[in-house]
N, C-alpha and C positions, 0 to 999 in steps of 0.2 A: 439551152440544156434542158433535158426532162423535168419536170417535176419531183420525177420519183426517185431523182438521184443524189445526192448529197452535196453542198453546196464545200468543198472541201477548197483550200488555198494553196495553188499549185499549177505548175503550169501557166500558159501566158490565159489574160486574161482573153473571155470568150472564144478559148479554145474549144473542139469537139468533144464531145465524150472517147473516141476513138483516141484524140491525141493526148488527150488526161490519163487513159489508163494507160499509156505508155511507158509512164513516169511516177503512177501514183507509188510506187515501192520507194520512190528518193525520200519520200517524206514522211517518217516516222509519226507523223501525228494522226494518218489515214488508219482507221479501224477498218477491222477483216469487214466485218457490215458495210462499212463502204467502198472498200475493194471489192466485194462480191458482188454488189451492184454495178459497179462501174464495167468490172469485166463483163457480166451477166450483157449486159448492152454492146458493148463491144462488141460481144460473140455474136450476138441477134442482128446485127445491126451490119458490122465489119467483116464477120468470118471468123475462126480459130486463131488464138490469141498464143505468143510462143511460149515456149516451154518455162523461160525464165520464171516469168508472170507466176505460173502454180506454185513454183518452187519457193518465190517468196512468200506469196500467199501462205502456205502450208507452215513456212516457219514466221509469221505472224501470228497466228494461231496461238491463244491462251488456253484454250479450254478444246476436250473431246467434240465439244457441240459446234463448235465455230470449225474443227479440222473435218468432221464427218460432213458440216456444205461446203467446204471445199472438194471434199472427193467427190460432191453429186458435181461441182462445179467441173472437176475434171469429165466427167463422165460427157457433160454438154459441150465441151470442147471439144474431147473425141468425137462426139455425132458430129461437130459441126464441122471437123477434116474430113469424115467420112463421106460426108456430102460433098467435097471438094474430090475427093475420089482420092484421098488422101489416106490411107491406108495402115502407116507405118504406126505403131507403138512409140509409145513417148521413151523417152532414156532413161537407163538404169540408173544417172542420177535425179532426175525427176519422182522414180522409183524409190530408189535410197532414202531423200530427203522428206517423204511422206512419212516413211517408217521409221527411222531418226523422230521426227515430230513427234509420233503418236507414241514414241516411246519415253518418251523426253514428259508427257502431258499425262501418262499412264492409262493409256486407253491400247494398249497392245494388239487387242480384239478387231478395232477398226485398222491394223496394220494389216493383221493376217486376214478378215475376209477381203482389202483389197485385192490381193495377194495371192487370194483363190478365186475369186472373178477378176482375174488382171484383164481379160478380153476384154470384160465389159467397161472397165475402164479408163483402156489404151496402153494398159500399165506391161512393161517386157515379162512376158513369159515362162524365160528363162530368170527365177528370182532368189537363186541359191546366195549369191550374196546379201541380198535384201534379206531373205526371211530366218541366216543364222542368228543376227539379234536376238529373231524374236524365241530360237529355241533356247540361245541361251538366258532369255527372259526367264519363260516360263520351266527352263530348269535347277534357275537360280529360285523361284520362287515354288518349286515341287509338284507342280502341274503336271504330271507325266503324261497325262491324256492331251491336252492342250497342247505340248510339245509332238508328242506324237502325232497328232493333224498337220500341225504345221510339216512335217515330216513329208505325210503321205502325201499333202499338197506340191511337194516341191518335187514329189516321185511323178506323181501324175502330169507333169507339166513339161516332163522331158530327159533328160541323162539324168542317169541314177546319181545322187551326190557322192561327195568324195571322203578321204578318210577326215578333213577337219570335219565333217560333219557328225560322222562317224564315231568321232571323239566327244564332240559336243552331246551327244546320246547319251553314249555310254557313261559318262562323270554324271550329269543326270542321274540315271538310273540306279547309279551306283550309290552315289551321294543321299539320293532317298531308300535308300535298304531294296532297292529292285534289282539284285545284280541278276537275278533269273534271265530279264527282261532284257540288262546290258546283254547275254548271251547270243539272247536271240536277234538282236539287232547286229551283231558281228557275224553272225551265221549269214544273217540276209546279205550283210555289205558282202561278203567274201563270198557268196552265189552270184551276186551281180559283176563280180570281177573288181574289184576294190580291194586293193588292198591296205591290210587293217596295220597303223603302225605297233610298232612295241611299248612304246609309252603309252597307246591306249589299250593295253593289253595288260600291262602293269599296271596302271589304274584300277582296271578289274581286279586284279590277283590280288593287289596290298590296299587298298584303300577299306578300311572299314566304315561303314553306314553311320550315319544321325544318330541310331537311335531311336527315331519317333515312328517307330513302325506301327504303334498302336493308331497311331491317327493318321493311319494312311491305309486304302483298302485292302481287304486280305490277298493273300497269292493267289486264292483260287477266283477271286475275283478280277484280278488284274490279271491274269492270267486269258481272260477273253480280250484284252487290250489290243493282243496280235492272232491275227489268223496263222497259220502256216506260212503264208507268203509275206509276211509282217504286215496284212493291210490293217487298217484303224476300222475297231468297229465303234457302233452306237456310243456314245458317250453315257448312258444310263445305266450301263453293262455293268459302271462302277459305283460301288457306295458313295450315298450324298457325303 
């Protein structure tokens, strides 16, 4: 076995590195630092390691810093199917279970830019279920801006979302004294052929705001949040 790999108790002895990291997930005592390694060689050494593998890796993960080299770790996976001529996108639970993690670890951030470079990660494209958590993260938490990318990400990627998303907006919007904004997000879903339900219509009409309109930017400021077509602009556009 390498030097540069951890001397971990598992597996039969003087087995491969290849045949260690097969198994290294049976064994709760294996830290992410030496799953990373062990895979890392794998990969270099064997080829693209399966899906399982990330998925556990991801939810061994303690910390943002240990899940952020797992996604460079997926990212060399990918290269190395790609080089097999292997092509396909990893699964939308492979997908799921990164964004579960990072949301579980409070790093949200590292959910969505996976999320919006999923190419370059191998990650499915199609990520409207993966990336509702994350609006309703960051609606639960008043980020309207952050919500809103997460939005245009999931627009830009393919079929317009549907009305749970839709919903998922508009309580948002609503919930933080923006029902301007809830408007305008119902006008865009009902252009794109969506139809809006009634309980997320009622939520507009009866639900009164927070309150904390003071500490949140003005209308005329947030009011640059959407273009005409609902796209997201610069995030600077709003008071720090």
């Amino acid at each position: 076995m390498s030097k540069d790999l951890p001397q971990v108790r598992f597996g039969l002895p003087g087995a491969s590195a290849a045949s260690i990291a097969q198994e290294w997930y049976h064994d709760e005592s294996v830290s992410v630092q030496e799953a990373l390694k062990l895979l890392v060689t794998r990969i270099q050494t064997s080829g693209p390691v399966k899906q399982h593998h990330l998925q556990a890796l991801y939810q061994r993960c303690k910390t943002g810093d240990e899940l952020d080299r797992a996604l460079k770790l997926t990212r060399l996976n990918y290269l190395a199917r790609g080089a097999l001529q292997q092509h396909a996108p990893f699964s939308h639970r492979t997908s799921k279970t990164l964004v579960q993690q990072a949301m579980q670890l409070g790093v949200p951030e590292l959910a969505a830019r996976a999320l919006e470079h999923s190419a370059e990660f191998g990650l499915p494209a199609d990520s409207v279920k993966e990336a509702t958590p994350l609006l309703i993260y960051y609606s639960k938490q008043g980020d309207l801006l952050k919500m809103l990318e997460v939005y245009e990400v999931i627009k830009r990627q393919g079929r317009h979302p549907g009305p749970d998303v839709c919903y998922v907006l508009v309580k948002g919007c609503v919930d933080w004294g923006r029902a301007d904004l809830a408007r305008l997000i119902i006008k865009e879903f009902e252009a794109a052929g969506v139809r809006t339900r009634q309980g997320t219509l009622a939520y507009l009409n009866r639900r009164p705001s927070m309150g904390i309109e003071s500490a949140l930017p003005t209308a005329a400021e947030f009011a640059g949040a959407l273009t005409d077509d609902g796209a997201v602009v610069e995030r600077n556009a709003a008071r720090a």
